[in-house]
C-alpha positions as CSV (number, residue, x, y, z in Angstrom):
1,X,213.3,64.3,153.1
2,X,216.7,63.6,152.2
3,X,218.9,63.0,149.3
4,X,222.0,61.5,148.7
5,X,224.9,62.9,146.4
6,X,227.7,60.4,146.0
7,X,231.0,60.5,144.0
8,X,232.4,57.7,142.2
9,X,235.9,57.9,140.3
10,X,234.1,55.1,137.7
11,X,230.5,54.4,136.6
12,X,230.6,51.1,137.0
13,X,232.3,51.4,140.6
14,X,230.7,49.3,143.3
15,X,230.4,52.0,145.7
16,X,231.1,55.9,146.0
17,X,234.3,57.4,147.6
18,X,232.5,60.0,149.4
19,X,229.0,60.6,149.7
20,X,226.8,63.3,151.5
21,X,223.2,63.3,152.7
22,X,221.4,66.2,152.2
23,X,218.1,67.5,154.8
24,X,216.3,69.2,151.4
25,X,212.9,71.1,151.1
26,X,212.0,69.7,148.1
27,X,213.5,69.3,143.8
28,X,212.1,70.9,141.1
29,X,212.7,69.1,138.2
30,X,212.8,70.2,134.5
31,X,213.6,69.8,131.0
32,X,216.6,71.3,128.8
33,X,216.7,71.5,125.6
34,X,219.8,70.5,124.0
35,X,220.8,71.9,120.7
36,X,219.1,74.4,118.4
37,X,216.1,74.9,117.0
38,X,215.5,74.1,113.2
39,X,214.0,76.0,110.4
40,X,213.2,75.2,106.9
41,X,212.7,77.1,103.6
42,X,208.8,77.5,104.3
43,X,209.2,79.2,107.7
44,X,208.0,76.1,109.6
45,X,210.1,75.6,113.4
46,X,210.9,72.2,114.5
47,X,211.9,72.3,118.3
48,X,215.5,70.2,119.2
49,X,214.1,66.2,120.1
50,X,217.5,66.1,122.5
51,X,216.7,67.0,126.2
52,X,218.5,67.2,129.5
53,X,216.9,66.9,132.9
54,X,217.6,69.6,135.2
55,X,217.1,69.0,139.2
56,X,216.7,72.5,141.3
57,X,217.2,71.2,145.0
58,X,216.5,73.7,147.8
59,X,217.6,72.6,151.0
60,X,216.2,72.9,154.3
61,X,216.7,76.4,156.0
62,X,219.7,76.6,158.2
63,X,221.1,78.8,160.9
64,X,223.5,81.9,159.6
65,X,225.6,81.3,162.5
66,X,225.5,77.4,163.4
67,X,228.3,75.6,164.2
68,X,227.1,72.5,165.0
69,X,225.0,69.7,163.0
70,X,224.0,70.5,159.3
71,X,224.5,73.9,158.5
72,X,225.3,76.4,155.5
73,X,228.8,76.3,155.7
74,X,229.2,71.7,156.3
75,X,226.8,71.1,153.7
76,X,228.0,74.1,151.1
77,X,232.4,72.6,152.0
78,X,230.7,68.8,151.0
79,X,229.6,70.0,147.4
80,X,232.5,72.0,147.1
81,X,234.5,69.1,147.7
82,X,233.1,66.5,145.3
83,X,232.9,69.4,142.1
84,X,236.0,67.6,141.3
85,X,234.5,64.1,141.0
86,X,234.4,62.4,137.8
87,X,231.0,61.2,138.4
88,X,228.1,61.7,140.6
89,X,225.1,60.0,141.3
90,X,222.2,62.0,143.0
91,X,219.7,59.3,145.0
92,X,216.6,59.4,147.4
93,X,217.4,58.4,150.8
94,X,214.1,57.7,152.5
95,X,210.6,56.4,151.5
96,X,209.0,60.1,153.1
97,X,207.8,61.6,149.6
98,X,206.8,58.8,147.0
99,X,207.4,61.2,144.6
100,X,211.3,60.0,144.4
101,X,210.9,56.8,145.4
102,X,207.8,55.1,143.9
103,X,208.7,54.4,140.5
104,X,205.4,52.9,139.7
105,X,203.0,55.9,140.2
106,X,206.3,58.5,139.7
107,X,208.1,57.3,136.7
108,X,209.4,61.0,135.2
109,X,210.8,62.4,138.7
110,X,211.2,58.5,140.8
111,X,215.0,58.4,141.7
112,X,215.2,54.8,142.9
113,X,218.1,53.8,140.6
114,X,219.9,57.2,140.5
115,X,220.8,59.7,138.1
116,X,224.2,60.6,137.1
117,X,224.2,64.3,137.2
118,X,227.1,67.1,137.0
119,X,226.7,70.2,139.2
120,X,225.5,73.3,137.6
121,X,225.5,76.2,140.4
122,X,225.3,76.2,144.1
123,X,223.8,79.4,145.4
124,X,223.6,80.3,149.0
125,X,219.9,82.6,149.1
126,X,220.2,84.6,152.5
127,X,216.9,84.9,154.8
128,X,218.8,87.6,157.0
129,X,215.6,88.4,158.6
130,X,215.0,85.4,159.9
131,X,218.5,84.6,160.7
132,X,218.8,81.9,158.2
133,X,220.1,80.3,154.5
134,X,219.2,78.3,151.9
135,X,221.3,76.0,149.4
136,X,220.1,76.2,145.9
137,X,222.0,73.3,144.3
138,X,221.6,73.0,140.5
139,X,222.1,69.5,138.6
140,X,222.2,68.4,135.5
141,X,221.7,65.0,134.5
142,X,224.6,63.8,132.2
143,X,222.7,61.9,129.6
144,X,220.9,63.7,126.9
145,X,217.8,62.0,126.0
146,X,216.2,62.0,122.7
């Protein structure tokens, strides 16, 4: 499965002004919480109704020493690079898992349309015994929802 992380200098742009395709493992989605709890005089806890979707995306294991293709280092320089990027859109790229494509049977996690999304952390987890890496990238969709 792939994904595709594009950068756009406006929302309503046309089309990105750099974009990278990423070989991924898989995305764990979740839900934020935005704001604070609230309590009233009697004790009783109402939970914040404003939430943020969170999207962990683990890459596919690469090489510790490649130099050639997708590795650690191409794919990890490409993020990097669009940090700085007003706005970015993360997207499926293939039909492989319906999961993020199928927006009739998927409708919480389906990214046909896209989701504008800021980057929260990039982690590089080491499989030294193997001789290989992961990418953790962390996203946060833009948009609170209530």
């Amino acid at each position: 499965m792939t994904i595709k992380l594009s950068a756009f200098t406006e929302k309503n742009s046309p089309s990105p002004y750099t974009m990278i395709v990423i070989p991924i493992i898989g995305i764990k989605p979740s839900l934020q919480f935005v704001g604070s709890k609230q309590q009233y005089v009697g004790g009783v806890q109402e939970q914040s109704r404003r939430i943020r979707t969170v999207y962990e995306v683990h890459t596919i294991p690469y090489l510790t020493n490649s130099t050639t293709g997708y590795s650690t280092e191409s794919v990890y320089g490409a993020v990097v690079s669009m940090m700085s990027a007003p706005f970015l859109k993360l997207q499926h790229d293939d039909d492989t898992f319906p999961r993020w494509s199928d927006e009739e049977n998927f409708p919480s996690t389906a990214l046909t349309t896209g989701v504008w999304v800021i980057i929260d952390s990039l982690a590089v987890e080491t499989m030294w015994e193997i001789g290989k890496e992961q990418l953790i990238l962390q996203l946060q969709s833009q948009e609170v929802q209530e």
